[in-house]
C-alpha angles and dihedrals in degrees: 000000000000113000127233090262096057101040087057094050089050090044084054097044101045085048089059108042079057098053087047087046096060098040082055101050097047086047103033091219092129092156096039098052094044104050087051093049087053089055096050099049092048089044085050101049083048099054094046089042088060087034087051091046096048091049089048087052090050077208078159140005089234088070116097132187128259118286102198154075113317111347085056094065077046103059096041083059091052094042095042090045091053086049081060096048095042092055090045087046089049092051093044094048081050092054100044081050089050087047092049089037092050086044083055093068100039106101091215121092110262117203121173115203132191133224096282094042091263118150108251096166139332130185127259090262086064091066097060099029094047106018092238113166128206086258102058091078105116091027126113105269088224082067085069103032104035104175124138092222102053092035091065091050098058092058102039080064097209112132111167098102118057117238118232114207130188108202126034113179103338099318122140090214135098118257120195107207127204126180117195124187124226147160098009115328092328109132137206125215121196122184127196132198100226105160098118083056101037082042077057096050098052095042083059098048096049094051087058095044087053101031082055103041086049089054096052094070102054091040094049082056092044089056093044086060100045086049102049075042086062095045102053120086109212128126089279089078102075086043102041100015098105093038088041078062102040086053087047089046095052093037084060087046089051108049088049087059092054099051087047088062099049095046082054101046086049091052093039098052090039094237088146095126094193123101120242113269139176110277126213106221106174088055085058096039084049094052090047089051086055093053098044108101091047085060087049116023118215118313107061107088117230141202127178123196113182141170102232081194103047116094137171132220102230145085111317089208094051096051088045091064096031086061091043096050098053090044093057103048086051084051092051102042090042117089124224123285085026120133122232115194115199115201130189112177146136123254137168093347087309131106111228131197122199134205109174119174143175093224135130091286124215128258119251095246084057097051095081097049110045101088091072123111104274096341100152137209093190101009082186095053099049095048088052091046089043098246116168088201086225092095102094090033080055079053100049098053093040090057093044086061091052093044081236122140133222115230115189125198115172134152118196108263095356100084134255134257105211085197100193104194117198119193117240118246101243088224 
């Protein structure tokens, strides 16, 4: 089907044949009208083509579109079509004001980068939280927040955890960072006060260090006493002998808990004084496979694959009890007869270390949320088995200070795999 603008250039050009055919044919001059036919329509279609091109180019506001044939029909789509644009450009423009005007009242820092880190934009707050200036658009954003630490998370480019930074610009205050990618390698940075959370935080985690560190002492004298009460042979042992061991038993409990906590806390607050180092895996894996067979007497099956080669750049302590802890539970969990493999190998630039069971297996409503402080799958179960239920809290800390990850596969009665995966240093 024809459309309106060639039908009207058709319409104008049969007109006018018609008009040159009888000229012609009264005068007799065919060549001659022709020819000179010929000559006028291309004259025309240049002229409204320059007409057309100068109204395009809105070089000035006297120029008109072509009125005619054709380019006519031509001229009412453009402009049509630019009536279009101009109201998307005009919502658009309304909705990128509603967005700065909405960062305006956010009381986070708001920084928008380009391709290459440079500032493009960023909201008031980011003037007085991070000290930005009108002029540091088109600058590295490393040239406003310079902080190692910062600087090397940005370009790591993992983002999926959030920074949290101490010290911007000279403030004694705590900062939590997030980074979040968009259209095409821009990025966004958004930066949080949090130092009345993070003040919480720390209170909380102080009352539990020394809450814990006060109750060591007592209970290590309770259980001096149940123990010499044990020991003694008199005529309270037939009377007090089995609650005499179930107060031995929960004082044991007790204290375990106790000295969970206080690993935790010490992980937790990063009071670990030493240095990184290069650890030796394979000497503490090694130690763990001697004593076994004392964690799980003898009837759990154990192997042991390990990459004497492969070590890891990290706190030896904290490794120690990450790989105890996961061992144990396996042991635990595990009934008897059942086999535990423990891997240590290296795959795809990333250390990987590997707890795989045939125990009772958890239940995948249970998986993201095991790793909270004394959260339970069979309360009645861990606290049988001994369990303190901070071991895979220990885990999960230890891992966030090695910038590691827990994977967790399980299936109910078939066994688990606690996959704990280290970055390489690139080195």
């Amino acid at each position: 089907m024809l459309s309106n603008a060639i039908k009207s250039e058709l319409s104008w050009l049969f007109s006018s044949f018609l008009v040159v055919f009888f000229f012609a044919w009264i005068t007799g001059l065919w060549l001659a009208s022709f020819s000179a036919y010929f000559i006028y329509y291309v004259f025309r279609h240049l002229l409204n083509m320059s007409r057309f091109e100068r109204w395009m180019d809105r070089r000035s506001s006297t120029y008109s579109p072509p009125d005619s044939g054709f380019w006519e029909e031509l001229s009412y789509l453009v402009n049509k079509k630019q009536r279009a644009l101009e109201k998307h450009a005009d919502i658009n423009l309304y909705k990128s004001e509603q967005f700065k005007a909405a960062s305006m009242l956010i009381p986070d820092a708001i920084v928008s980068l380009d391709k290459r880190d440079n500032i493009e934009w960023f909201n008031p707050i980011s003037k007085t939280m991070l000290g930005m200036r009108h002029q540091d658009i088109g600058c590295k954003i490393e040239s406003v927040i310079r902080q190692p630490e910062f600087i090397q998370y940005l370009r790591r480019g993992q983002f999926d955890k959030a920074l949290t930074l101490t010290a911007i610009q000279h403030q004694s205050r705590t900062f939590e960072v997030r980074i979040f990618s968009y259209f095409e390698d821009h990025k966004l940075v958004v930066v949080r006060d949090i130092t009345e959370l993070y003040q919480l935080a720390q209170i909380r985690r102080d009352f539990i260090a020394n809450a814990s560190h006060e109750l060591r002492t007592p209970l290590t004298v309770l259980r001096g006493y149940l123990e010499v009460m044990l020991d003694t042979p008199g005529s309270h042992q037939n009377a007090w002998q089995v609650p005499l061991q179930h107060m031995e038993t929960q004082a044991h409990r007790m204290q375990a808990i106790i000295e969970d906590l206080l690993a935790l806390s010490t992980i937790e607050s990063g009071s670990i004084n030493r240095s990184k180092s290069v650890v030796s895996v394979a000497s503490l894996l090694h130690q763990i496979e001697k004593d076994a067979q004392r964690l799980g007497g003898v009837n759990h099956k154990f192997s042991f694959e390990i990459d004497d080669h492969l070590t890891l750049e990290g706190y030896e302590e904290s490794l120690k009890s990450l790989f105890m802890n996961l061992v144990s539970n396996a042991v635990r969990y595990s009934p008897e007869g059942g086999d535990i493999k423990v891997r240590w190998f290296k795959h795809n630039q990333q250390a990987v270390f590997e707890v795989i069971d045939e125990g009772i297996g958890i239940a995948q409503e249970h998986i993201p949320r095991l790793t909270e402080r004394f959260y339970r799958v069979d309360a009645d179960r861990s606290r049988g088995t001994g369990g303190t239920g901070l071991g895979l809290a220990i885990v999960k800390h230890v891992l966030e200070r090695h910038n590691g990850q827990l994977q967790i596969d399980s299936v109910v009665g078939k066994g688990s795999c606690f996959r704990c995966v280290f970055p390489l240093s690139s080195k």
